[in-house]
C-alpha positions as CSV (number, residue, x, y, z in Angstrom):
1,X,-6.2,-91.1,16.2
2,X,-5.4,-87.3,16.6
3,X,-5.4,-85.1,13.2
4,X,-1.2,-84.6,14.0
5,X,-1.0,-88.4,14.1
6,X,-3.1,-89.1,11.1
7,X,-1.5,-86.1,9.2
8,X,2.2,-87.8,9.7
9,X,0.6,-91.4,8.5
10,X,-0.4,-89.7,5.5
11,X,2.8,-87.6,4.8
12,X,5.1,-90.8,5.2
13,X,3.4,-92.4,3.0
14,X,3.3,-89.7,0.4
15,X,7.3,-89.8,1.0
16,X,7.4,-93.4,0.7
17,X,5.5,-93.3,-2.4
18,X,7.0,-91.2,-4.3
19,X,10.5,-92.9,-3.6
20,X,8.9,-95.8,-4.9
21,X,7.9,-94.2,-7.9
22,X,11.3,-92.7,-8.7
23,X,13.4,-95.5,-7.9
24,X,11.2,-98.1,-10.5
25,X,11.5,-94.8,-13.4
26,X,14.9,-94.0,-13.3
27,X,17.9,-95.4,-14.3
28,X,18.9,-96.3,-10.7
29,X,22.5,-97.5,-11.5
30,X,23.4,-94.3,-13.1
31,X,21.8,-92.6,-9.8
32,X,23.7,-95.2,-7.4
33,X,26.7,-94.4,-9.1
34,X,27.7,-98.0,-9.8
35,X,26.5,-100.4,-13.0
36,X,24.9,-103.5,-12.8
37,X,25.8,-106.7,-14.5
38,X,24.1,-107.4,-17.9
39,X,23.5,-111.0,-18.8
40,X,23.0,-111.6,-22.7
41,X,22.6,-115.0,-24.1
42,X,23.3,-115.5,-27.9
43,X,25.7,-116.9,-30.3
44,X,29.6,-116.1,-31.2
45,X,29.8,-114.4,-34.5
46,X,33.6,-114.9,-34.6
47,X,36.0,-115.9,-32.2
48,X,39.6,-114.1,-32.6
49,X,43.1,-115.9,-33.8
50,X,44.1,-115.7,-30.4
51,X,40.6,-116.7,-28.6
52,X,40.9,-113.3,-26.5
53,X,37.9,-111.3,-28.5
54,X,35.0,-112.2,-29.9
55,X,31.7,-110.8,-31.5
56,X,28.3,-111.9,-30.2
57,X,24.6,-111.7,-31.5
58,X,22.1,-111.9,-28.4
59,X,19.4,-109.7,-28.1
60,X,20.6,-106.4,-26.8
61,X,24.1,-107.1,-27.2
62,X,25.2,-106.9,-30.9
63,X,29.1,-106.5,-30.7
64,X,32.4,-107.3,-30.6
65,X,33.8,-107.8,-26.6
66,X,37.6,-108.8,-25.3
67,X,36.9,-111.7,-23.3
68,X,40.6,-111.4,-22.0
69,X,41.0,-111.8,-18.8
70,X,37.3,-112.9,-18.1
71,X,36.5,-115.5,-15.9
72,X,35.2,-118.4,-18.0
73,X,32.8,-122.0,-18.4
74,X,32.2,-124.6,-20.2
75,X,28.4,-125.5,-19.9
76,X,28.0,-126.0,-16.3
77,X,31.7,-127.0,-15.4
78,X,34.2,-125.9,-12.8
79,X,34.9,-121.5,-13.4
80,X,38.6,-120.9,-14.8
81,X,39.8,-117.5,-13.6
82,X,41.9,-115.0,-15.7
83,X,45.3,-116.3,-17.4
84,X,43.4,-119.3,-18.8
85,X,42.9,-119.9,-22.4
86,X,39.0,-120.2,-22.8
87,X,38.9,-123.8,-24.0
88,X,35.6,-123.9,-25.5
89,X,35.9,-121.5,-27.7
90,X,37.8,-122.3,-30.9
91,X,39.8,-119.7,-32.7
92,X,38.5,-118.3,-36.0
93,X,35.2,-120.3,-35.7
94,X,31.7,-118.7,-34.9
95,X,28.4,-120.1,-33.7
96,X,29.3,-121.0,-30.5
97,X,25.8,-120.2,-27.4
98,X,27.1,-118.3,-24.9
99,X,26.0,-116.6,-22.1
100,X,27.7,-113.4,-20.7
101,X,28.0,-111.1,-18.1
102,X,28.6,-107.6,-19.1
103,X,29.1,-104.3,-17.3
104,X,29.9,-100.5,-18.5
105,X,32.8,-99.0,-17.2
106,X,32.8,-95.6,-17.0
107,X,34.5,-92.6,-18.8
108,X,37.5,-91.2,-16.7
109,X,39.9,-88.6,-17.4
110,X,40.8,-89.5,-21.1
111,X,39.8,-93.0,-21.1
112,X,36.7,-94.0,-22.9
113,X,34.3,-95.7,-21.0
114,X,33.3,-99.3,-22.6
115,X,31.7,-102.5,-22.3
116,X,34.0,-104.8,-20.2
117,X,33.0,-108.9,-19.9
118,X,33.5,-109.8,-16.8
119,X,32.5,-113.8,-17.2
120,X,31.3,-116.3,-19.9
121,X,29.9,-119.6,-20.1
122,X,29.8,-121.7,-23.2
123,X,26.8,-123.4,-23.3
């Protein structure tokens, strides 16, 4: 193998390295310019009048989310899509497992950015 040859093995792989390296240390979403989906797994600590918010306590995920307009579960049951009252989640009640998916929306213009739920499962 010629020096150019081996020099061009050597460099590639110097390249291809250091992507490696940079793509497992940085926060690639923010770099892709898209979110990914964050699953938490917890319990309701209150369920809304209306069934459209609640507040959850799951590691990571300490808050209150809408849930309007998610698409929805019940254990491992058929998916209801948006305009559906979530059934299994009684108003005014908390304790409930759940499981959600979460993703960040982005600032824009004046509009805060925020945590949007974009499904749930009761489990």
């Amino acid at each position: 193998m010629s020096k150019r040859v081996l020099l061009l093995v050597v460099l590639g792989m110097v390249v291809g390295g250091s992507a490696v390296w940079v793509a497992a240390h940085l926060d690639a979403p923010s770099v892709a310019g898209y979110n990914p989906v964050r699953v938490y797994v917890g319990t309701t600590t209150g369920v809304n009048g209306d069934g459209t918010a609640i507040g959850v306590r799951a590691p990571g995920a300490n808050a209150g989310y809408s849930i309007a307009g998610a698409m929805w579960r019940q254990a491992s049951g058929p998916w209801h899509t948006e305009g559906e009252t979530p059934t299994c989640l009684v108003p005014n009640s908390y304790g409930q497992a759940i499981r959600l998916g979460v993703v960040k929306a982005p600032p824009t213009a004046s509009a805060p950015g925020s945590d949007v739920v974009i499904w749930f499962e009761c489990l």
